[in-house]
C-alpha positions as CSV (number, residue, x, y, z in Angstrom):
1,X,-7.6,7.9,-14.4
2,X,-6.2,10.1,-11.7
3,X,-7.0,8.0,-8.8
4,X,-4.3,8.9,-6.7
5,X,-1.1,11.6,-7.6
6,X,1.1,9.4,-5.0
7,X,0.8,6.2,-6.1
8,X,0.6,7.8,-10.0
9,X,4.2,9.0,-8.9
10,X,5.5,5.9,-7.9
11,X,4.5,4.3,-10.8
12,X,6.2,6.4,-12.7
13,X,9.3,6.1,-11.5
14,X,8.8,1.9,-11.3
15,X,8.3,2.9,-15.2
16,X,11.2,4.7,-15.4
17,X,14.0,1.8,-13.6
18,X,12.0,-0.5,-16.2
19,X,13.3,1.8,-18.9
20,X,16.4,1.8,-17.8
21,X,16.3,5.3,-16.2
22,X,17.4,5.4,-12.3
23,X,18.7,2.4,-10.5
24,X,18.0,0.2,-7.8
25,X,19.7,2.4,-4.7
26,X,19.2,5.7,-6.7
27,X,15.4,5.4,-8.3
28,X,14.7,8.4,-11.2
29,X,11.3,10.4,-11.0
30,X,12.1,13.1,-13.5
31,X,15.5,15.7,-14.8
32,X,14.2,18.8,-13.2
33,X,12.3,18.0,-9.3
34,X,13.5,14.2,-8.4
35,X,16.3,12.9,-10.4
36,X,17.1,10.4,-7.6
37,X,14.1,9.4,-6.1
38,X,15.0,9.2,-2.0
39,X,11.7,9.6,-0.4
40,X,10.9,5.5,0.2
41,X,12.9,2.3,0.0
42,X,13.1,1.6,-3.8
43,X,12.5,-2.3,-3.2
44,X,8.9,-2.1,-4.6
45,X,9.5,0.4,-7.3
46,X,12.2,-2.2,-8.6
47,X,9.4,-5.2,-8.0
48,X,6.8,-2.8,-9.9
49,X,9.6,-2.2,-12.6
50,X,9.4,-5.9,-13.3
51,X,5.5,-6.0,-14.1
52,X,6.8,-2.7,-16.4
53,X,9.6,-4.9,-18.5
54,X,6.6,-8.2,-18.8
55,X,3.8,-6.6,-19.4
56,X,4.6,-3.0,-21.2
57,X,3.0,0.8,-19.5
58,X,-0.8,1.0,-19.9
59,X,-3.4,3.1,-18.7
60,X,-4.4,0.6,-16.4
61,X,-1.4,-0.5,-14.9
62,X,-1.7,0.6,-11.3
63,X,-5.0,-0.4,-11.2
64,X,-4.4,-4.3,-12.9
65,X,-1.2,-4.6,-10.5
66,X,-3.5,-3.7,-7.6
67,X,-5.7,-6.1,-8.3
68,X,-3.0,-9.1,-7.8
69,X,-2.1,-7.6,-5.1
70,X,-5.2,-7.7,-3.4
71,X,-5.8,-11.4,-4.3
72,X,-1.9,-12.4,-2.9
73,X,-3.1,-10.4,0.6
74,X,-6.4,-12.1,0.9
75,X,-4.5,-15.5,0.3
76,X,-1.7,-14.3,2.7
77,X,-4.6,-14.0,5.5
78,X,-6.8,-17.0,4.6
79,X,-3.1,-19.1,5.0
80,X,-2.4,-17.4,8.2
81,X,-6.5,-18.0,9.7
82,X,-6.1,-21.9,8.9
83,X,-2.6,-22.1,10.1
84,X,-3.5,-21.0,13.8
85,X,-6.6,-22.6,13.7
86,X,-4.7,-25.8,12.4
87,X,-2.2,-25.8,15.1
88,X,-4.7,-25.8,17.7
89,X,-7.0,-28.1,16.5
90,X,-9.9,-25.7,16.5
91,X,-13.0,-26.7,14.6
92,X,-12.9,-26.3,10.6
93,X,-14.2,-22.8,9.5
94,X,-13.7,-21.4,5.8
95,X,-11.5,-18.7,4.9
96,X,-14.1,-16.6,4.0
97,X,-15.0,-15.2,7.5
98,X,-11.7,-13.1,7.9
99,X,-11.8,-12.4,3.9
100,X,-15.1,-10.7,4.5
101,X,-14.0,-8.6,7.0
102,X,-10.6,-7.4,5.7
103,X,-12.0,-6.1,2.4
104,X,-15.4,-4.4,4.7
105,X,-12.4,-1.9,5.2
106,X,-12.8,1.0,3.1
107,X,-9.0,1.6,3.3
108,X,-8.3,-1.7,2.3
109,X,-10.1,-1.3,-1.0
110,X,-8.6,2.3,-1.5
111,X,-4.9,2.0,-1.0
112,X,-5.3,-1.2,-2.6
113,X,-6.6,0.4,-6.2
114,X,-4.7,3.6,-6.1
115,X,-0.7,1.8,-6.3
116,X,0.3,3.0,-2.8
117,X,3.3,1.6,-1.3
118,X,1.8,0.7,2.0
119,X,-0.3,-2.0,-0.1
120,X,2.2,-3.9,-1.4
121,X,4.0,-3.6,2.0
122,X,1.3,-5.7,3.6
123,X,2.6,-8.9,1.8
124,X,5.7,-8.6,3.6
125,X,4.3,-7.8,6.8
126,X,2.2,-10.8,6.7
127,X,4.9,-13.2,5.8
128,X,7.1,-11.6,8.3
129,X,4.6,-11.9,10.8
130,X,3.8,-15.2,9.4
131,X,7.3,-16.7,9.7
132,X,8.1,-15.2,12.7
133,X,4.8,-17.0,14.2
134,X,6.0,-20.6,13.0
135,X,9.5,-20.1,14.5
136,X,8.6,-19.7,18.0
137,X,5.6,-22.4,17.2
138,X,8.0,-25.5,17.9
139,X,9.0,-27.9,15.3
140,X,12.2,-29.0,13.3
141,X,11.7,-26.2,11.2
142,X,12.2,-23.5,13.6
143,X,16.0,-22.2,12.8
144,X,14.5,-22.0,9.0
145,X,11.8,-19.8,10.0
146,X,13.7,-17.4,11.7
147,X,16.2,-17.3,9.4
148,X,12.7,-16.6,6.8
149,X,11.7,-13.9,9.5
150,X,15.0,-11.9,9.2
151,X,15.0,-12.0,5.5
152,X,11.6,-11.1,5.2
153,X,11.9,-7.9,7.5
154,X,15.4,-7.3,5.8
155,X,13.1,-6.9,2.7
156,X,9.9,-5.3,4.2
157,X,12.7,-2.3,5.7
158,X,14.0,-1.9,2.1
159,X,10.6,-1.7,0.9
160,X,9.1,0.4,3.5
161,X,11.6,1.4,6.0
162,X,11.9,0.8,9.9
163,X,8.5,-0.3,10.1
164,X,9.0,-3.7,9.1
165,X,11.0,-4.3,12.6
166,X,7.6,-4.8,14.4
167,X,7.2,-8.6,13.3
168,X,10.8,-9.0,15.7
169,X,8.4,-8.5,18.5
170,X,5.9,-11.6,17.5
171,X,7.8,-14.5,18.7
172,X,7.4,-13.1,22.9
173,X,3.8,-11.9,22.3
174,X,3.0,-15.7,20.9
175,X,4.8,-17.0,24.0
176,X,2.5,-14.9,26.4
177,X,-0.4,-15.3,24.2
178,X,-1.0,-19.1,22.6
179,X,2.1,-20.9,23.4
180,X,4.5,-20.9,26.7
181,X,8.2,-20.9,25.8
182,X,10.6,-18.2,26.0
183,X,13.6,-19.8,25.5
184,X,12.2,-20.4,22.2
185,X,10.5,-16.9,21.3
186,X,14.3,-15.4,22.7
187,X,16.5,-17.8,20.4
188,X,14.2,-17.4,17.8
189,X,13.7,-13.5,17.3
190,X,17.5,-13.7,18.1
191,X,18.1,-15.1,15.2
192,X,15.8,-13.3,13.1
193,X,17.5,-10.0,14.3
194,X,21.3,-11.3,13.3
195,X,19.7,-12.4,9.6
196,X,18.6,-9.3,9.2
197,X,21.3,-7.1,10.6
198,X,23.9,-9.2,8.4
199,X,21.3,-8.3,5.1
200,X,21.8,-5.3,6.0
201,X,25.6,-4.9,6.4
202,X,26.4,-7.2,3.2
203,X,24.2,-4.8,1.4
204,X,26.3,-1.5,2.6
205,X,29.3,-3.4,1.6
206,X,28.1,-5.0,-1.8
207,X,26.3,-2.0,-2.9
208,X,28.1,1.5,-1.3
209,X,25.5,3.5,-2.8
210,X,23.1,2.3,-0.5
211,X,24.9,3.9,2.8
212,X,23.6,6.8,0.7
213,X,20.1,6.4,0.5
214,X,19.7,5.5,3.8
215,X,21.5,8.8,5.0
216,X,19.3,10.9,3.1
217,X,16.0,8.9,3.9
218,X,16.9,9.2,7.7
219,X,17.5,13.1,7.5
220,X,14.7,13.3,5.0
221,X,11.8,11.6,6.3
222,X,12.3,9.4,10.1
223,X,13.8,12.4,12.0
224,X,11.1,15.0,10.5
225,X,8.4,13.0,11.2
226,X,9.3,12.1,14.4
227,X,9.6,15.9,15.2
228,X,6.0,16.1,13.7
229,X,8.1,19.1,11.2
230,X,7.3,17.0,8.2
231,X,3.6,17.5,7.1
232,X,2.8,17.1,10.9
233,X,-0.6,17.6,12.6
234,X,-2.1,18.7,15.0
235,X,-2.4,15.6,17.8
236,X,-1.0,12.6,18.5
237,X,-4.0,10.5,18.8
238,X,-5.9,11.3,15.3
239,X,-4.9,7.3,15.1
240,X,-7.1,6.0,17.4
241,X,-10.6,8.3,15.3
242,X,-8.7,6.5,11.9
243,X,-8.7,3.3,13.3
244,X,-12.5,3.5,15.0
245,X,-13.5,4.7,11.8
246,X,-12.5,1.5,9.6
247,X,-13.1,-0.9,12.2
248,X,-17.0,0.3,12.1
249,X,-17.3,-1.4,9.5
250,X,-16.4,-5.1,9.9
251,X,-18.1,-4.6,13.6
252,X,-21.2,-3.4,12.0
253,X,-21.6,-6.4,9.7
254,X,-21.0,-8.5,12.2
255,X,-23.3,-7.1,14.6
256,X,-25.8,-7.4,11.3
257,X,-25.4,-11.2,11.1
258,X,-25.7,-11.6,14.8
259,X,-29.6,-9.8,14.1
260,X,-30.4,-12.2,11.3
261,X,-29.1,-15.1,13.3
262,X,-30.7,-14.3,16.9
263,X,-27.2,-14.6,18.1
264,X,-26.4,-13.7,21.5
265,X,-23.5,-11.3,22.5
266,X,-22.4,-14.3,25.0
267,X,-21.3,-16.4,22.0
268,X,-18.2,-14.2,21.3
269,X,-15.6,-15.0,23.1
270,X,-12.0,-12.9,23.7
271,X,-9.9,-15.9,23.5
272,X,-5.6,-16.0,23.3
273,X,-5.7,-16.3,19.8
274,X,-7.8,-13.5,19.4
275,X,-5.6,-11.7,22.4
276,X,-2.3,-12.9,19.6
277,X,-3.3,-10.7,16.6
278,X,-4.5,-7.9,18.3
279,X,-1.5,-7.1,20.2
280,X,0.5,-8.0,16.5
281,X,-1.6,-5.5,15.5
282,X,-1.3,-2.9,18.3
283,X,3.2,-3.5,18.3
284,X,2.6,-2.3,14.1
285,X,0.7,0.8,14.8
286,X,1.5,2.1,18.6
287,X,4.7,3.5,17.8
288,X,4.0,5.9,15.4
289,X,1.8,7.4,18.2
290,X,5.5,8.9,18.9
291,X,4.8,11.8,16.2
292,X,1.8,14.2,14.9
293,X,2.0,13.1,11.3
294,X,-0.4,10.6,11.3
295,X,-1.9,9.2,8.1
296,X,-3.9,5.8,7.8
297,X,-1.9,4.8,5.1
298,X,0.9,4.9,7.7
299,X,-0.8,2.2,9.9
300,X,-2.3,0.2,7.0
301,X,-0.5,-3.4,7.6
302,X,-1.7,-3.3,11.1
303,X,-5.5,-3.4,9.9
304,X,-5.1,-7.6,8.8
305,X,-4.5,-8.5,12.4
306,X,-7.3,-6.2,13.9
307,X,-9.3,-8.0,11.6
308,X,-7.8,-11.4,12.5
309,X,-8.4,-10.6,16.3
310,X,-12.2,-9.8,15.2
311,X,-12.9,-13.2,13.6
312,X,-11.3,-14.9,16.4
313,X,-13.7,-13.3,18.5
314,X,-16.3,-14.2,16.6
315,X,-15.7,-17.7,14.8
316,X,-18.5,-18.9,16.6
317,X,-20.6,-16.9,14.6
318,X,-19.2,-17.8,11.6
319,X,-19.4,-21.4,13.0
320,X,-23.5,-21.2,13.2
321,X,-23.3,-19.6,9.5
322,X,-21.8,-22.3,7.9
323,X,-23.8,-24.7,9.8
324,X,-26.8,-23.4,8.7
325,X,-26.0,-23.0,4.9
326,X,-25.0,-26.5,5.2
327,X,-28.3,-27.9,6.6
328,X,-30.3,-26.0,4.1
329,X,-30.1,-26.1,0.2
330,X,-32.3,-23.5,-0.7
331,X,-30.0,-20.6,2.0
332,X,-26.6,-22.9,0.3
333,X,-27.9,-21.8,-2.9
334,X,-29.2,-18.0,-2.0
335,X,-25.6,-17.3,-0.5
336,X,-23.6,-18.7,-3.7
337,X,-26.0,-16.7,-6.3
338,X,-25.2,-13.6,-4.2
339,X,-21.9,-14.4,-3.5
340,X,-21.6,-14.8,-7.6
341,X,-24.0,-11.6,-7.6
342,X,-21.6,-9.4,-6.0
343,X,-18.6,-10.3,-8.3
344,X,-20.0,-9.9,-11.1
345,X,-21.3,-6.1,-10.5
346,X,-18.0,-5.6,-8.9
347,X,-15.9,-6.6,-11.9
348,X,-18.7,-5.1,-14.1
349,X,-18.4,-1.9,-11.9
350,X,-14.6,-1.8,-12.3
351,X,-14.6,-1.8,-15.9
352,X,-17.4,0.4,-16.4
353,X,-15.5,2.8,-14.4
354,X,-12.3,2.4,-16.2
355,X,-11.9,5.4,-17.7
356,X,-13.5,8.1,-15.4
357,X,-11.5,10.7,-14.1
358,X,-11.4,10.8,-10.7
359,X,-9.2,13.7,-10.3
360,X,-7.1,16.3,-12.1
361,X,-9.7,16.7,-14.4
362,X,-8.3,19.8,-16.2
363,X,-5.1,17.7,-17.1
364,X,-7.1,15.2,-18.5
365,X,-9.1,16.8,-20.9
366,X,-7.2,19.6,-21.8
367,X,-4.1,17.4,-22.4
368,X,-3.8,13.3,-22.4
369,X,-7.7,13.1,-23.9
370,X,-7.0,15.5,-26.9
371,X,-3.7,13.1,-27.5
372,X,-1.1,16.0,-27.6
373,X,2.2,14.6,-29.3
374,X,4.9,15.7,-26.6
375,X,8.7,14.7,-27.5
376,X,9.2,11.9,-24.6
377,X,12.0,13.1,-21.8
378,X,11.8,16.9,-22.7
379,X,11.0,20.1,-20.6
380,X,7.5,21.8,-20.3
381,X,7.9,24.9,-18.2
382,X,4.6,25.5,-16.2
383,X,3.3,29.0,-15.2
384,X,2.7,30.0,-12.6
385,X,5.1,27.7,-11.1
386,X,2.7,26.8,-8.3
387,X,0.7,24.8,-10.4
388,X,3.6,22.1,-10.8
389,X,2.4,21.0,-7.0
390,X,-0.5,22.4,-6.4
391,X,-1.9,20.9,-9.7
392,X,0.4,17.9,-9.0
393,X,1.2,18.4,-13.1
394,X,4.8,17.0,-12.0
395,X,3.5,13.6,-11.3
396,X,0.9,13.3,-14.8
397,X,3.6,15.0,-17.2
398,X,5.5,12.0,-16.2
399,X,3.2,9.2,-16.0
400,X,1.4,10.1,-19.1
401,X,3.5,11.6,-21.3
402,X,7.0,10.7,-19.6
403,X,8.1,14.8,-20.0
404,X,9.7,16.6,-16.7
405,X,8.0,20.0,-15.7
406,X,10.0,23.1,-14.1
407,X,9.1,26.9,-13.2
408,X,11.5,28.3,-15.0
409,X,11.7,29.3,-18.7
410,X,13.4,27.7,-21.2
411,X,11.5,24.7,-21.6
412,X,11.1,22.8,-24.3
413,X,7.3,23.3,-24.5
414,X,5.3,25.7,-22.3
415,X,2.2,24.9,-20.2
416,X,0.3,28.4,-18.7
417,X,-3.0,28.7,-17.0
418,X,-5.0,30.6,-19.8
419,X,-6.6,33.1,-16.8
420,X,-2.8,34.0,-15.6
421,X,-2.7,36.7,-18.1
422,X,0.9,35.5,-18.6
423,X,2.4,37.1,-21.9
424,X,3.7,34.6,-24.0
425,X,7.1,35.5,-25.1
426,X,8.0,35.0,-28.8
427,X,10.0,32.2,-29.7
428,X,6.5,29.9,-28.8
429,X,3.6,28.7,-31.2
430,X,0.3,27.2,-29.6
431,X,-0.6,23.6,-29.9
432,X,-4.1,23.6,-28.4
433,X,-7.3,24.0,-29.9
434,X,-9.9,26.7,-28.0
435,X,-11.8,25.9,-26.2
436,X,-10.0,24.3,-22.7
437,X,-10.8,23.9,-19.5
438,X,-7.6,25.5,-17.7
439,X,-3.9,25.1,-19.4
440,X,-2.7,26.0,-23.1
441,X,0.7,24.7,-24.8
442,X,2.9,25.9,-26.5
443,X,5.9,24.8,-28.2
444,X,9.3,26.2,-28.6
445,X,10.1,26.9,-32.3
446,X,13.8,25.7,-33.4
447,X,15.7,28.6,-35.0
């Protein structure tokens, strides 16, 4: 509970469109802060609001919903290992090699579990990129797969904005990378571009409303951040210590196996397909080098094709792995009972964990735990009015109890920090029983 108060809000408001509340081009958070929702494309709250309508709001929603999502990236990236390695007639090698690396990541894992956008983004950037990778591959089925690549960014800007557009440059990096042809990487991202330029146009003509959200999400979020005034930092390469810092980690355990397996640093080898992914990964994340607010989360679908790079570079170590399980029944056996081993206290972790708060702890017990009846879609007003952000109580009041929060009185309930020394003003009764942690409620009496 409490994992993460941005991807908490976003499940709200998918909550909310599932309820009818909000529409596609103008999503609903709450009646008092965010009635229209304008701060990210709405595509994913509306493919969220689907699980809603199926499967009903839980507790455990975002964390249930993360968990397919994680299972439809790791297929995503096993499909696009064997594809290349296909293609090229390079030697057999499991899935499992890139799979092991990509959830090393710690932010994989993270953003993954906590419901942000960015993780569900990474299924269209892998399809884009994938698609846009088998249009300039040759074949009869090229025009289809740039016509795939141009939906697919089409969708991955509506459901993450201008981002997206990095898979148009795929096509020329595969043609000076793994496969000459440039007539081929031109026609195809030509075509890619004019799919998704004419998504974009029939949607401002079949849906007017939409001319709107792009205006204010343009005003709102791409020119602040690219003048570093929104939330910016401090630098412009706190990117480069974000990305060193996850990529420890699938380094380290390869250098790990390389120990166990006497392998020699002479057996990796920087090949072109190795050379493909990483400058697909580099054209995802360079240009937001451009401004000083610079968040991981930002970068996040670049991290699959670093990774991808990396176990090009060292297939050959994966190579000797296999061999070696295969050649020896007692190691084949060790490495599936561990392999079985680490599931099961995974999953046995993840429910065991279930229920622990992780954050807003005084919201928790002081409110949902003691299972306070609040009349759904009314008005708590919160004082001091600070705490509505700084306590993030606008994003649980929602979630939880599906109530909208304001600093004002007049509220249909009232929610103070007990140490404000606020005097309550009549017209009010308490709710809560002594003793809490932080907040009391009260409610308005009807005259």
């Amino acid at each position: 509970m409490g994992k993460n108060g941005d991807g908490t809000e976003y499940a709200s408001v998918a909550r909310n469109m599932a309820e009818g509340l909000g529409t596609f081009w103008a999503p609903y958070l709450d009646d008092t802060n965010w009635p229209v929702h304008h701060e990210h494309p709405p595509l994913i709250y509306w493919i969220q609001s689907i699980f809603f309508r199926l499967f009903g709001d839980g507790l455990y929603f975002e964390g249930i919903y993360g968990f397919g999502i994680a299972l439809v990236i790791l297929y995503l990236t096993a499909m696009f290992w064997q594809r290349i390695r296909r293609d090229f007639q390079l030697p057999v090698l499991g899935s499992w090699w890139p799979l092991l690396l990509l959830i090393s990541l710690t932010a994989f894992s993270y953003y993954v579990q906590s419901n942000r956008l960015v993780a569900t983004f990474l299924i269209f950037s892998l399809l884009e990129t994938y698609f846009a990778y088998r249009s300039m591959a040759g074949g009869k089925s090229t025009v289809i797969y740039a016509i795939a690549t141009g939906l697919t960014v089409y969708l991955g800007l509506i459901a993450k904005g201008p981002v997206a557009l990095f898979a148009f440059a795929v096509p020329t990096i595969g043609c000076l990378t793994i496969k000459p042809g440039f007539s081929r990487a031109a026609a195809s991202t030509l075509l890619a571009m004019v799919m998704c330029a004419a998504c974009f146009l029939l949607t401002g003509l079949l849906f007017p409303e939409s001319k709107d959200f792009w205006k204010f999400f343009v005003k709102t979020q791409i020119f602040p951040s690219l003048a570093s005034t929104r939330a910016g930092g401090d630098t412009y390469f706190r990117y480069i210590e974000q990305l060193i810092s996850q990529m420890i980690v699938p380094f380290g355990l390869t250098g790990m196996i390389m120990l166990i397996l006497k392998a020699h640093f002479r057996n990796l080898k920087f090949n072109r397909h190795a050379a493909f992914f990483l400058l697909i990964a580099l054209a995802g994340c360079l240009p937001f080098f451009v401004s000083k607010r610079q968040h991981l989360r930002y970068v996040l679908h670049s991290l699959p094709f670093f990774v991808l790079s990396l176990a090009f570079v060292t297939d050959n170590i994966a190579e000797k792995v296999e061999s070696i399980i295969a050649k020896k029944r007692k190691i084949r056996l060790g490495f599936v009972v561990t392999a079985l081993l680490f599931f099961m206290v995974s999953i046995g972790g993840m429910v065991y964990r279930k229920d622990e708060i992780t954050r807003a702890d005084a919201f928790f017990e002081d409110l949902y735990l003691r299972d306070i009846p609040l009349t759904e879609r009314s008005i708590v007003t919160i004082y001091p009015k600070e705490m509505i952000m700084d306590d993030y109580l606008f994003v649980w009041m929602q979630r939880y109890f599906k109530v909208s929060v304001m600093g004002e009185m007049g509220g249909d309930y009232l929610l103070v920090d007990k140490n404000s020394g606020f005097k309550i003003p009549k017209g009010y009764e308490k709710m809560h029983r002594e003793p809490t942690r932080k907040y009391i409620l009260y409610k308005r009496i009807v005259q």
